[in-house]
PDB file of N, CA, C and O in Angstrom, chain B, residues numbered from 101:
ATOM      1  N   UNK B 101      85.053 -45.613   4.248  1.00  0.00           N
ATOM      2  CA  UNK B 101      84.089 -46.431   4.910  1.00  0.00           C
ATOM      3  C   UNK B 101      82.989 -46.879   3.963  1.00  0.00           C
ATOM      4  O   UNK B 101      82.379 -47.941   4.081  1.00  0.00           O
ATOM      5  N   UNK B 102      82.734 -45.716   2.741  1.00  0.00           N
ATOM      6  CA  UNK B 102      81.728 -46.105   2.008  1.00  0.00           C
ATOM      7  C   UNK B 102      82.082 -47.787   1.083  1.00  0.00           C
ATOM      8  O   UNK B 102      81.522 -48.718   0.504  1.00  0.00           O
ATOM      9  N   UNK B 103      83.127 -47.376   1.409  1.00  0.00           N
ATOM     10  CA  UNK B 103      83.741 -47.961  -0.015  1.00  0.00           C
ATOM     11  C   UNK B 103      83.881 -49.974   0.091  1.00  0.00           C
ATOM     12  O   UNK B 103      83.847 -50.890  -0.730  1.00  0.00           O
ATOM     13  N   UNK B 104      84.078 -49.831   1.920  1.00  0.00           N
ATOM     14  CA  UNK B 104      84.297 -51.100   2.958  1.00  0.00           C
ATOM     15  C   UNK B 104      82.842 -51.840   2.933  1.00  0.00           C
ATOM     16  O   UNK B 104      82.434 -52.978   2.705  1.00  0.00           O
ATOM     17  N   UNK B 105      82.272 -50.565   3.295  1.00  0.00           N
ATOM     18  CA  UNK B 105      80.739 -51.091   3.731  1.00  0.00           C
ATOM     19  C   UNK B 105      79.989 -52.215   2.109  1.00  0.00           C
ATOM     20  O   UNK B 105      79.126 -53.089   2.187  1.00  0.00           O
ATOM     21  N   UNK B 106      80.737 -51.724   0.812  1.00  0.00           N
ATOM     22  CA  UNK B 106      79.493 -51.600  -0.323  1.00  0.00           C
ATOM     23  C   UNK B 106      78.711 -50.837  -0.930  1.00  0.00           C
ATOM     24  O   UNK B 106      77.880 -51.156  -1.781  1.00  0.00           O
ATOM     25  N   UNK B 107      78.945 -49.808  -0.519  1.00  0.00           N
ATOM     26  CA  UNK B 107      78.193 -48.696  -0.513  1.00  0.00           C
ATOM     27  C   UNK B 107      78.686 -47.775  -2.054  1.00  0.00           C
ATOM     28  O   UNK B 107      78.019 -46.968  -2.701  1.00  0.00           O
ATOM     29  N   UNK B 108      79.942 -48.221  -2.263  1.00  0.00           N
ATOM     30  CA  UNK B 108      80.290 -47.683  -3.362  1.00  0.00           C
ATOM     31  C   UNK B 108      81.545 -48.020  -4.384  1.00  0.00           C
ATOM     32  O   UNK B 108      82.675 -48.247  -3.952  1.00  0.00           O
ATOM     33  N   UNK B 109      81.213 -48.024  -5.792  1.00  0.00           N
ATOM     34  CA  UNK B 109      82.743 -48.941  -6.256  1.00  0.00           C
ATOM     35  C   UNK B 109      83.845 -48.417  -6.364  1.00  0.00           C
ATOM     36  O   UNK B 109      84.749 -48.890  -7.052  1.00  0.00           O
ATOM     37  N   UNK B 110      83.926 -47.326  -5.672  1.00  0.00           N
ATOM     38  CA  UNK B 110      85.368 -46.838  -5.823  1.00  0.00           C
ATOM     39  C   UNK B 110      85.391 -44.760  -5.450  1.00  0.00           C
ATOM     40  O   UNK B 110      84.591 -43.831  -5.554  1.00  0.00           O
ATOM     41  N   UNK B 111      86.493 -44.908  -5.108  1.00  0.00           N
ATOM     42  CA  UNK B 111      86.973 -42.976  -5.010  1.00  0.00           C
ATOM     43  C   UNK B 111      87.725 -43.252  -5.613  1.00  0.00           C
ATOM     44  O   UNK B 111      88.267 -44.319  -5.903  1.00  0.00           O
ATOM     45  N   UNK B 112      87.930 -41.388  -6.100  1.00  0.00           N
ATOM     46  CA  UNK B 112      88.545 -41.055  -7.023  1.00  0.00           C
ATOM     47  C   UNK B 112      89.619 -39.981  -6.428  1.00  0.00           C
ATOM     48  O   UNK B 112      88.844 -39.190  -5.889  1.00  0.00           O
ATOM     49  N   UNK B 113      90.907 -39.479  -6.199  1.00  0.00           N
ATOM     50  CA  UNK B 113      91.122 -38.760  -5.333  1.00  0.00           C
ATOM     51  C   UNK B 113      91.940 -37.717  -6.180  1.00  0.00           C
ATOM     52  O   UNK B 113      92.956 -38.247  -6.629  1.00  0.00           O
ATOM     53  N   UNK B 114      91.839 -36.702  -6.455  1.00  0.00           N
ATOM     54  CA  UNK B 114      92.728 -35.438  -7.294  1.00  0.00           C
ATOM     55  C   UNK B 114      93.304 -34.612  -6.351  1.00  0.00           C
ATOM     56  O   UNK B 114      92.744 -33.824  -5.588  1.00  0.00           O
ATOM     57  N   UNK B 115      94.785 -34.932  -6.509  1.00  0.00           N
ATOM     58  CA  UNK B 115      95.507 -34.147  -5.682  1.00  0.00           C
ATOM     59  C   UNK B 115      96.281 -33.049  -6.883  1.00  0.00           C
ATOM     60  O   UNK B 115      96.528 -33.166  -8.084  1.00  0.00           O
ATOM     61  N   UNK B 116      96.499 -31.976  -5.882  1.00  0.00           N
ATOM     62  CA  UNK B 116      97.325 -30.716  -6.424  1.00  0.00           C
ATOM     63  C   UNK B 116      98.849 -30.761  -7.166  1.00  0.00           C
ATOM     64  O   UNK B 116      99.407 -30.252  -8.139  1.00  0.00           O
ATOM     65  N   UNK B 117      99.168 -31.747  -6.019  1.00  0.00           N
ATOM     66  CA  UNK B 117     100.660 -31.800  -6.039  1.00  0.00           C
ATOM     67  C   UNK B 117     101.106 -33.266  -5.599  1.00  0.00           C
ATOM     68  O   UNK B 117     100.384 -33.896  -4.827  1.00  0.00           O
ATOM     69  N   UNK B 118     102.611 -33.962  -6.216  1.00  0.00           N
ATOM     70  CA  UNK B 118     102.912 -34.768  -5.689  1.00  0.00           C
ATOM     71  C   UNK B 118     102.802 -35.452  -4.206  1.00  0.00           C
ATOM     72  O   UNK B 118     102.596 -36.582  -3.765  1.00  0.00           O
ATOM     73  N   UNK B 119     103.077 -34.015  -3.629  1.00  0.00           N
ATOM     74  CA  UNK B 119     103.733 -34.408  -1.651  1.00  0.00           C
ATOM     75  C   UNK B 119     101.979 -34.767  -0.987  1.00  0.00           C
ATOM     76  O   UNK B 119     101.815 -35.546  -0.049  1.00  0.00           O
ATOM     77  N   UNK B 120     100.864 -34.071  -1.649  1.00  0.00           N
ATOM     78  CA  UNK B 120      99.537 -34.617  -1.285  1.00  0.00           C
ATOM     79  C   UNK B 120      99.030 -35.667  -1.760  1.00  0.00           C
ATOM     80  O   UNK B 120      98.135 -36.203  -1.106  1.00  0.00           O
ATOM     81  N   UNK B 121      99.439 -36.237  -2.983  1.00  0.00           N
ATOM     82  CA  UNK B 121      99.410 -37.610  -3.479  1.00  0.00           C
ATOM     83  C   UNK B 121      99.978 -38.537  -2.489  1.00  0.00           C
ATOM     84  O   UNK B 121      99.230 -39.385  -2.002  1.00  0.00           O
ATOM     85  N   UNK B 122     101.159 -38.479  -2.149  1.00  0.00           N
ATOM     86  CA  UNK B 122     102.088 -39.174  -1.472  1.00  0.00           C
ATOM     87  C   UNK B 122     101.075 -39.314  -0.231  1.00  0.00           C
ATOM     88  O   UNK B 122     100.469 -40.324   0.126  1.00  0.00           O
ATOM     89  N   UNK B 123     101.060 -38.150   0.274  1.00  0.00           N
ATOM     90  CA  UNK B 123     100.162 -38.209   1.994  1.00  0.00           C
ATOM     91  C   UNK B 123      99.078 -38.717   1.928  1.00  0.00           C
ATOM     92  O   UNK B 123      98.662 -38.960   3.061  1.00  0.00           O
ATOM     93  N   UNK B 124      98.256 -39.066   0.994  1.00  0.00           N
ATOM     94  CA  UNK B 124      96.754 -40.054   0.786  1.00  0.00           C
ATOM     95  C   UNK B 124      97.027 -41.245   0.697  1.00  0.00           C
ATOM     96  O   UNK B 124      96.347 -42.128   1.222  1.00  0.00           O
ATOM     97  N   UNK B 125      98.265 -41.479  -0.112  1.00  0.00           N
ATOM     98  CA  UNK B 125      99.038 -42.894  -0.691  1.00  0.00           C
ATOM     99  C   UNK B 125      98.977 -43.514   0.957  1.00  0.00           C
ATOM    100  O   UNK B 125      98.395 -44.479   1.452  1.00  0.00           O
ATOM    101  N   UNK B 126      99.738 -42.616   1.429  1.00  0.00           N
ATOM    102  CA  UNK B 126     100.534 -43.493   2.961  1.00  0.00           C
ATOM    103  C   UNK B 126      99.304 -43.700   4.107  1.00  0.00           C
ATOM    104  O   UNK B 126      99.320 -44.535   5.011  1.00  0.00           O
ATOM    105  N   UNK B 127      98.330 -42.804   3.853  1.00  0.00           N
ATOM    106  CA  UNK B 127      97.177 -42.403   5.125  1.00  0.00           C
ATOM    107  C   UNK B 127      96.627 -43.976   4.549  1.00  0.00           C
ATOM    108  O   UNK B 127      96.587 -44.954   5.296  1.00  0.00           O
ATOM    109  N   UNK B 128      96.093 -44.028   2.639  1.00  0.00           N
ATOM    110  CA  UNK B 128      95.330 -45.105   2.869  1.00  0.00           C
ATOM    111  C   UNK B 128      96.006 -46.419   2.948  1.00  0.00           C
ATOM    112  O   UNK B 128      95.139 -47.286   3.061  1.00  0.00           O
ATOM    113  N   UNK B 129      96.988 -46.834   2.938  1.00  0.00           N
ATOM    114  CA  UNK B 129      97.840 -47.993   3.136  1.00  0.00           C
ATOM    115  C   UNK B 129      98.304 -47.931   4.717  1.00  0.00           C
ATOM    116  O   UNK B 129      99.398 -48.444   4.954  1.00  0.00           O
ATOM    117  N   UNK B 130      97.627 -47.390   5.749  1.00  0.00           N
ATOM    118  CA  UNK B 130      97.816 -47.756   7.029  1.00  0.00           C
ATOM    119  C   UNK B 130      97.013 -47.894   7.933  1.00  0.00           C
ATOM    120  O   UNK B 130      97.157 -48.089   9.140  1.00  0.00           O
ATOM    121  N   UNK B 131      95.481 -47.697   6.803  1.00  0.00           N
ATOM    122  CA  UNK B 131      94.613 -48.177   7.696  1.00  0.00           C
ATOM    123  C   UNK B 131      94.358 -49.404   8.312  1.00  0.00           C
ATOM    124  O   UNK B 131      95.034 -50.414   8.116  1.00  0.00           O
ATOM    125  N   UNK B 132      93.628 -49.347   8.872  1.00  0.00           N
ATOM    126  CA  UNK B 132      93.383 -50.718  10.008  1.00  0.00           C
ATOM    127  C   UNK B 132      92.245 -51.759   9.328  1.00  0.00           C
ATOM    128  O   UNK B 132      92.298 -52.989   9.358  1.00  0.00           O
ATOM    129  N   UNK B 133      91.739 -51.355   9.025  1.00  0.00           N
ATOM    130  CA  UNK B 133      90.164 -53.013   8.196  1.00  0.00           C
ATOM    131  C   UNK B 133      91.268 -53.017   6.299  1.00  0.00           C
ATOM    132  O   UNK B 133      91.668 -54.011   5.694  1.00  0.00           O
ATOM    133  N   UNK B 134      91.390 -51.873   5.994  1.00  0.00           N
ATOM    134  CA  UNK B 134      91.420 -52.384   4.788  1.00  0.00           C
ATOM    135  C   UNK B 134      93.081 -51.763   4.112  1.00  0.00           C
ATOM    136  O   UNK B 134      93.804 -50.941   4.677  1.00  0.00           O
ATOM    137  N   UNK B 135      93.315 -52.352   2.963  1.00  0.00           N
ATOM    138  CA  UNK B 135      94.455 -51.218   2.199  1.00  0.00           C
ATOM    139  C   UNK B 135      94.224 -50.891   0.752  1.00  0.00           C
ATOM    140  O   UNK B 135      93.933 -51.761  -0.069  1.00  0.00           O
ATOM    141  N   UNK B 136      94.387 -49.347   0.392  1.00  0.00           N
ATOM    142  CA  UNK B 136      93.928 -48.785  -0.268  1.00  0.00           C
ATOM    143  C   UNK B 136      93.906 -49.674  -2.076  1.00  0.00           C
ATOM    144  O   UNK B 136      93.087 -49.414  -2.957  1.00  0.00           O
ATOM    145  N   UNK B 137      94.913 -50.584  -2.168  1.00  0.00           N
ATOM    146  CA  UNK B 137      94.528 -51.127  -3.143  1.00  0.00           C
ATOM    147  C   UNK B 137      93.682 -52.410  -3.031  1.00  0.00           C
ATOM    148  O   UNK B 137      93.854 -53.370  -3.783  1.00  0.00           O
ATOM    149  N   UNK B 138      92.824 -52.376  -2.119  1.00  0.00           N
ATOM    150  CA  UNK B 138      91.341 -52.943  -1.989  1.00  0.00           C
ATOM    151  C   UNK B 138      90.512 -52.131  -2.217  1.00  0.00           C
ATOM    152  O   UNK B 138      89.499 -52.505  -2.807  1.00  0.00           O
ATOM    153  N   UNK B 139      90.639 -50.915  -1.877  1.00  0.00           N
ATOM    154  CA  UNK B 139      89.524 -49.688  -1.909  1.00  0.00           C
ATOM    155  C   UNK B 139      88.588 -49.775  -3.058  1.00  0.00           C
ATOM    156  O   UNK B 139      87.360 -49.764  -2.975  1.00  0.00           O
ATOM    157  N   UNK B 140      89.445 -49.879  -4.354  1.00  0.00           N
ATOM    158  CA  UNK B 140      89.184 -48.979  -5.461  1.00  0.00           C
ATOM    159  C   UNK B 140      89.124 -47.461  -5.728  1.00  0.00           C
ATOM    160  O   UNK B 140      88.255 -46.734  -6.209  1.00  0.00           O
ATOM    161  N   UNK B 141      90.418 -47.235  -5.220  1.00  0.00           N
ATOM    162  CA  UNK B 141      91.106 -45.846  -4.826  1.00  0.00           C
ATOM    163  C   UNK B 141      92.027 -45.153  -5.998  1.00  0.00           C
ATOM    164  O   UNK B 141      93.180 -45.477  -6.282  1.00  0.00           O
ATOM    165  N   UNK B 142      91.591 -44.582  -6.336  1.00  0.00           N
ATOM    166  CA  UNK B 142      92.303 -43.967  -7.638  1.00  0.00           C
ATOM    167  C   UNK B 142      92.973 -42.679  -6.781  1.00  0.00           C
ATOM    168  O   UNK B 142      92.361 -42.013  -5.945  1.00  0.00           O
ATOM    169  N   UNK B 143      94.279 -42.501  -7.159  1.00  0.00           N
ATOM    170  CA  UNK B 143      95.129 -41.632  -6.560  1.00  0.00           C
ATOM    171  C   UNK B 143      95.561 -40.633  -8.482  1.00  0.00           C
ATOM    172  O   UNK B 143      96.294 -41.160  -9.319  1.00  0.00           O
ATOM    173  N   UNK B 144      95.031 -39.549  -8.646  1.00  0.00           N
ATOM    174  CA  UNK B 144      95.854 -39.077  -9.911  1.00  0.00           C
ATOM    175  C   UNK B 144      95.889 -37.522  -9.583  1.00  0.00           C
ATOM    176  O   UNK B 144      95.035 -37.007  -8.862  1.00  0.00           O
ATOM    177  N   UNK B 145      97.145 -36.661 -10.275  1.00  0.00           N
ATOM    178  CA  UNK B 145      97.395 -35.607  -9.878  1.00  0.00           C
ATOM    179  C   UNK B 145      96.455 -34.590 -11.123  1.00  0.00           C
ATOM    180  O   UNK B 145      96.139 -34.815 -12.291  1.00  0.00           O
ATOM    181  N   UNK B 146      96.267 -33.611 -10.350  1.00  0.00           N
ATOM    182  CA  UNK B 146      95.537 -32.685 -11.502  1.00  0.00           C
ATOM    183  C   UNK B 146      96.317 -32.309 -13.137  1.00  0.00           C
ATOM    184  O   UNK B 146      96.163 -32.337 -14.358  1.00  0.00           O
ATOM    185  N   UNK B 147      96.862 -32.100 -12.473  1.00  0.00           N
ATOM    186  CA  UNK B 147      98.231 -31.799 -14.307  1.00  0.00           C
ATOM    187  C   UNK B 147      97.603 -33.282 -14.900  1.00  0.00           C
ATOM    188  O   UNK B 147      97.142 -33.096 -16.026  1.00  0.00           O
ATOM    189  N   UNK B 148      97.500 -34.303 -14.574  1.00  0.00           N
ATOM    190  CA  UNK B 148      97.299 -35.381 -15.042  1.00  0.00           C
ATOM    191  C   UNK B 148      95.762 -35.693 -15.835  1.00  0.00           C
ATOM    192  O   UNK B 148      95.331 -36.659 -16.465  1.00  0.00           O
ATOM    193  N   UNK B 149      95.385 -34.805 -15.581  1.00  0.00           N
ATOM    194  CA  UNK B 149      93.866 -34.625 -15.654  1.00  0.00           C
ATOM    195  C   UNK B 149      93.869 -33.907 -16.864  1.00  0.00           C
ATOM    196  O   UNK B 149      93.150 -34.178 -17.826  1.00  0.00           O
ATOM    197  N   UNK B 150      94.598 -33.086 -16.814  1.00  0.00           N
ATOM    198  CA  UNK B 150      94.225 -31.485 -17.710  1.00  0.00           C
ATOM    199  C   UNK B 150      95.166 -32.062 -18.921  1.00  0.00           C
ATOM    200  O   UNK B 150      94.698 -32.106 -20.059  1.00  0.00           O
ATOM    201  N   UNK B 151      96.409 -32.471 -18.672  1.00  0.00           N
ATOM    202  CA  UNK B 151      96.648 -32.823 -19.895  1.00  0.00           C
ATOM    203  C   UNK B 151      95.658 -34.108 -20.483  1.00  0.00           C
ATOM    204  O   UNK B 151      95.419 -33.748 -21.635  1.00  0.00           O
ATOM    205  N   UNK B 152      95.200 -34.978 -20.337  1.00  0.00           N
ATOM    206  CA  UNK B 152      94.404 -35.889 -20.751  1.00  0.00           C
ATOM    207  C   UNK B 152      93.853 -35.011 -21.523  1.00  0.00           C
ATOM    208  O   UNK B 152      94.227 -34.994 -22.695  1.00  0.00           O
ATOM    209  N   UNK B 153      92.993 -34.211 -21.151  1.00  0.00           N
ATOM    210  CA  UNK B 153      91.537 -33.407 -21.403  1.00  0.00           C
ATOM    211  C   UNK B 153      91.913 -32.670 -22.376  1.00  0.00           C
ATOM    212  O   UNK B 153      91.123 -32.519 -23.307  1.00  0.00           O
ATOM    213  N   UNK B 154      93.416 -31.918 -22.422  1.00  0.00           N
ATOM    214  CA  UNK B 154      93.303 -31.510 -23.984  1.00  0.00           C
ATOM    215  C   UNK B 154      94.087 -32.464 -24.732  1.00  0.00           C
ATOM    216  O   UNK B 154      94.536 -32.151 -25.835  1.00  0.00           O
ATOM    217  N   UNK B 155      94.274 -33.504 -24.268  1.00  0.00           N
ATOM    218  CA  UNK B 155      95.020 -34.948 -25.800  1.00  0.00           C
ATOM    219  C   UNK B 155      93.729 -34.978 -25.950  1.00  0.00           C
ATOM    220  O   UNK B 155      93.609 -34.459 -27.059  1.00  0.00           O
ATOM    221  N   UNK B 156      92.516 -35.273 -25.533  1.00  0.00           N
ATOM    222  CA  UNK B 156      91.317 -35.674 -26.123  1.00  0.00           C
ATOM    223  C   UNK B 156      90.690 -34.537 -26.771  1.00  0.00           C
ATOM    224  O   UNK B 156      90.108 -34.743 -27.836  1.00  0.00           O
ATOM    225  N   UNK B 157      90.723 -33.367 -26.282  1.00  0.00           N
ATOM    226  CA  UNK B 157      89.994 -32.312 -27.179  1.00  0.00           C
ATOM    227  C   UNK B 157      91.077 -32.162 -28.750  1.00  0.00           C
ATOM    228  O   UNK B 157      90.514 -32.013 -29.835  1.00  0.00           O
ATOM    229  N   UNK B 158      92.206 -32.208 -28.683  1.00  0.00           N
ATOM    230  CA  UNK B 158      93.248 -32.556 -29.487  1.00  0.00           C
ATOM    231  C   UNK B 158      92.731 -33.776 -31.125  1.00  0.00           C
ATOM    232  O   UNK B 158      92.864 -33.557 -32.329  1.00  0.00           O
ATOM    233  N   UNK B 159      92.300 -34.682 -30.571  1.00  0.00           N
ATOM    234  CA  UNK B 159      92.328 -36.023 -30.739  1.00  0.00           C
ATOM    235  C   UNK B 159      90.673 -35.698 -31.613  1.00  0.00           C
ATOM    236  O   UNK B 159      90.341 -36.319 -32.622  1.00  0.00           O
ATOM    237  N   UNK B 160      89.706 -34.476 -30.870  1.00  0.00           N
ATOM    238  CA  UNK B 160      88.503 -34.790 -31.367  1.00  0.00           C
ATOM    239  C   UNK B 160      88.173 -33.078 -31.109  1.00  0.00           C
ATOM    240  O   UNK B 160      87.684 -32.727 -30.035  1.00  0.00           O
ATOM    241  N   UNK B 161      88.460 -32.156 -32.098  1.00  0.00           N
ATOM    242  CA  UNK B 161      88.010 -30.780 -31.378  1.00  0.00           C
ATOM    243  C   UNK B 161      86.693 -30.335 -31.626  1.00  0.00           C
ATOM    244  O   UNK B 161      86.347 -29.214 -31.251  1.00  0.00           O
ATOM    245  N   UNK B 162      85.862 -31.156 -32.265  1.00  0.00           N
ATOM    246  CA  UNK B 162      84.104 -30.946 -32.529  1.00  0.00           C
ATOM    247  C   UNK B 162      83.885 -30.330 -31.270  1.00  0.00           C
ATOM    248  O   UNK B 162      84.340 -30.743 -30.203  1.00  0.00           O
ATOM    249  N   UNK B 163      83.027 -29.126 -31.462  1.00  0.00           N
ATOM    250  CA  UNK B 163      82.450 -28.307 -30.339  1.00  0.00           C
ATOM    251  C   UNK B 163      81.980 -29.741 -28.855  1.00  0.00           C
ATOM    252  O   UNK B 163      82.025 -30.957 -29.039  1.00  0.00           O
ATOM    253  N   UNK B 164      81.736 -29.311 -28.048  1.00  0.00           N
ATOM    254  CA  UNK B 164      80.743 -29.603 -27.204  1.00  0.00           C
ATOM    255  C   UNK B 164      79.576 -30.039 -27.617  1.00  0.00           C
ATOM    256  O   UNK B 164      79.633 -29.853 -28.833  1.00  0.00           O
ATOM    257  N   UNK B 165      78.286 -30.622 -27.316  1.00  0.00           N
ATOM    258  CA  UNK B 165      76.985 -30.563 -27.902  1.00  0.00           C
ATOM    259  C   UNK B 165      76.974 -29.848 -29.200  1.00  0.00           C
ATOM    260  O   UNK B 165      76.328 -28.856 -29.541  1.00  0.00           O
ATOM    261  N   UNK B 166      77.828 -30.568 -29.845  1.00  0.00           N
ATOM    262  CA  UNK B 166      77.950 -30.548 -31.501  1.00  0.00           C
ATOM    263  C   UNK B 166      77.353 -32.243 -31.537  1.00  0.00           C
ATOM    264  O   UNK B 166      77.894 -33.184 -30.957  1.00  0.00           O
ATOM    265  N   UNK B 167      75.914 -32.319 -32.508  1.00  0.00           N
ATOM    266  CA  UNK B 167      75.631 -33.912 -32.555  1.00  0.00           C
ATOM    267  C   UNK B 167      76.513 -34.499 -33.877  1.00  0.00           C
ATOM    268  O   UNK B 167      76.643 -34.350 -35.092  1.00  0.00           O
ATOM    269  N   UNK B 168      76.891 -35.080 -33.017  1.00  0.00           N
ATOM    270  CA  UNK B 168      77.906 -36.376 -34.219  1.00  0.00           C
ATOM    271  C   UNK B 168      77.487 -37.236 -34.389  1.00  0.00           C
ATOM    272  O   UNK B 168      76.961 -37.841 -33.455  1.00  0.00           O
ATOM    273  N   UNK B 169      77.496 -37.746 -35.655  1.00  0.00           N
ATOM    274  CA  UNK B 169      76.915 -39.098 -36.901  1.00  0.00           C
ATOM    275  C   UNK B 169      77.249 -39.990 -35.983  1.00  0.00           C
ATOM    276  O   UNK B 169      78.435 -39.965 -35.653  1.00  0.00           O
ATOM    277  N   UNK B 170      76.385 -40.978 -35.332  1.00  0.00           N
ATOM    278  CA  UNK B 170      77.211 -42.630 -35.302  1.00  0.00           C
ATOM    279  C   UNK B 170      77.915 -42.857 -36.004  1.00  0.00           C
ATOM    280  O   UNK B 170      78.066 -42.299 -37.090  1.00  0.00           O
ATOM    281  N   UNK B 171      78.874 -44.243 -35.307  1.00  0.00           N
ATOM    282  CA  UNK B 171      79.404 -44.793 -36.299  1.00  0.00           C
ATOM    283  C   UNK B 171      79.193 -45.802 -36.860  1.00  0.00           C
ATOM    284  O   UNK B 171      79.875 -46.121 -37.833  1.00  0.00           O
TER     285      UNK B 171
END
């Protein structure tokens, strides 16, 4: 509703598992005013997350609030 109204540019939705991905997929593509690829509805699974997070720690393993040089 936030999302209909203006109120906000988008959700983000982290599901556990495929079969709960799937069940958000179908809930938001049957609503009644809008469909979820109007929303700005991001549907991604957690595994999907976590691997990202270490390709990037991978990619750049400088501590945390380690200050790095511009570039």
């Amino acid at each position: 509703m936030w999302r209909h109204a203006g109120k906000s540019n988008g959700v983000h939705y982290i599901c556990g598992h495929e079969d709960g991905l799937k069940r958000i997929r179908k809930a938001a593509n049957t609503g009644r005013a809008f469909r979820y690829d109007d929303l700005g509805l991001t549907l991604i699974l957690l595994d999907t997350i976590k691997q990202q997070a270490i390709e990037m720690r991978e990619a750049d393993p400088t501590a945390v609030g380690v200050h790095r040089p511009a570039a």
